[in-house]
C-alpha positions as CSV (number, residue, x, y, z in Angstrom):
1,X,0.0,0.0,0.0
2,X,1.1,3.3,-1.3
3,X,1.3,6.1,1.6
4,X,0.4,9.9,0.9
5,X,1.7,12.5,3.1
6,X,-0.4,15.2,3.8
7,X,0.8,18.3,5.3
8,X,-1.4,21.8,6.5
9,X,-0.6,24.9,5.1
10,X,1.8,26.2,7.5
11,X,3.8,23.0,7.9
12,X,2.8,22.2,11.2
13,X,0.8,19.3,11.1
14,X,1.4,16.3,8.9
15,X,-0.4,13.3,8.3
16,X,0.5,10.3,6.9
17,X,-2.1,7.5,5.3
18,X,-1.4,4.1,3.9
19,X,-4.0,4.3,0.6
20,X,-4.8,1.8,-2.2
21,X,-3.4,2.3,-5.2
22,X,-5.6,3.6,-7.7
23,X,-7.3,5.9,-5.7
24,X,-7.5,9.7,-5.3
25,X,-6.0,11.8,-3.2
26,X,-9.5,13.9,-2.7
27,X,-11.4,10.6,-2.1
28,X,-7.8,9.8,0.5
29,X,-8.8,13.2,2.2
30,X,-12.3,12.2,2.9
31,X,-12.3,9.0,4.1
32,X,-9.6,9.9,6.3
33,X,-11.1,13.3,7.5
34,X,-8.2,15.6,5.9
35,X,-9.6,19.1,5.6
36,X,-10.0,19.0,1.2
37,X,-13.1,20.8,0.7
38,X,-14.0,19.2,-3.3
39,X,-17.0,21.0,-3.2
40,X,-17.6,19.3,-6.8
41,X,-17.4,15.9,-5.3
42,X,-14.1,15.5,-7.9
43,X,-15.7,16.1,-11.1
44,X,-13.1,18.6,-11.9
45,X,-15.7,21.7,-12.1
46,X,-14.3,23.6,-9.2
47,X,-10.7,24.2,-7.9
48,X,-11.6,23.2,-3.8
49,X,-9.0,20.2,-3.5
50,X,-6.4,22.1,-4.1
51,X,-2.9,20.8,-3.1
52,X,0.2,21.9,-3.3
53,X,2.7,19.0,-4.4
54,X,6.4,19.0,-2.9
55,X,8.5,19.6,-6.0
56,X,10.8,16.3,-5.5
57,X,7.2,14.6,-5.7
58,X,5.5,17.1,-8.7
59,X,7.8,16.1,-11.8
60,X,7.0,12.4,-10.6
61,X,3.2,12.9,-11.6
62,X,1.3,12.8,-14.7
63,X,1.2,16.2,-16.5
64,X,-1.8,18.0,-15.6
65,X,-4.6,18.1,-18.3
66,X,-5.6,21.4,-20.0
67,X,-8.8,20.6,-18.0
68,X,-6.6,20.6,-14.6
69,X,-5.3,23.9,-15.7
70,X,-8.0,25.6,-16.1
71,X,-9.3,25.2,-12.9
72,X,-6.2,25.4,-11.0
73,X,-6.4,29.4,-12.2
74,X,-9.1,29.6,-10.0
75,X,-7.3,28.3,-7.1
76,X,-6.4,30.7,-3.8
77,X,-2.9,30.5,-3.1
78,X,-1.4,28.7,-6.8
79,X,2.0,28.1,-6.9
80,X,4.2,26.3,-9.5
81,X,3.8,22.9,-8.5
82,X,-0.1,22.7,-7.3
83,X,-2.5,20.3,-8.7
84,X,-6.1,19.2,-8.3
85,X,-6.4,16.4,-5.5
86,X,-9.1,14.7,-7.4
87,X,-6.8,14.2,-11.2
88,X,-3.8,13.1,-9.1
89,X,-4.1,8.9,-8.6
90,X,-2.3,7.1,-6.3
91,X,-0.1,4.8,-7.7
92,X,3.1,2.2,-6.0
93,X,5.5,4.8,-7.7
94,X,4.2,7.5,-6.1
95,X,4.6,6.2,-2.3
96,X,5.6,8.9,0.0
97,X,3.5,11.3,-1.9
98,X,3.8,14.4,-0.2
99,X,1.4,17.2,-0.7
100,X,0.5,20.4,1.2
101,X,-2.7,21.9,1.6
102,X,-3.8,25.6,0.3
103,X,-4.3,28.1,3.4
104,X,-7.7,28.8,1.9
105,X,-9.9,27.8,-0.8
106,X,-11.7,29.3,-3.2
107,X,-15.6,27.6,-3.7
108,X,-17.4,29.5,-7.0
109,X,-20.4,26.9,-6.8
110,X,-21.9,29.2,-3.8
């Protein structure tokens, strides 16, 4: 079992989960109580899951689709290495995933 690493904002808590492979980090957050909004339940029409990926872990993932991108310009807080939580999969190669979340979020479906 792949784990993900989730850190707050300000670096001061940190997490770690033991996940199975193939799943999301969104759906990781919710069943394990992380505070990830995904306001669009991870349908990629909002930008509320929001993380922001350690950059020895960001040129490990997938590239981002022009989808992802989109979105992620309506993120609070982006920075050059944030992603979606719901497009990133967890997969063996990625164990010790280690992602930050935003300080806020930005929810345009209210």
């Amino acid at each position: 079992m792949p784990k993900v690493i989730f850190k707050s904002y300000d670096g001061t808590t940190r997490l770690e989960l033991e996940a199975d492979a193939g799943e999301t980090l969104l759906k990781i957050a919710h069943a394990n109580d992380v505070e990830m909004e995904g306001a669009c339940e991870g349908c990629m029409a909002c930008s509320t899951c929001h993380v922001i990926v350690d950059p020895d872990w960001y040129k490990k993932l997938e590239d981002a689709s022009e989808e992802e991108l989109d979105m992620l310009d309506l993120a609070f807080g982006l920075t050059a290495t944030s992603r979606l939580g719901c497009q990133i999969i967890l997969t063996d190669t990625l164990d010790g995933l280690t992602v930050r979340l935003p300080a806020e979020t930005r929810n345009m479906l209210i």
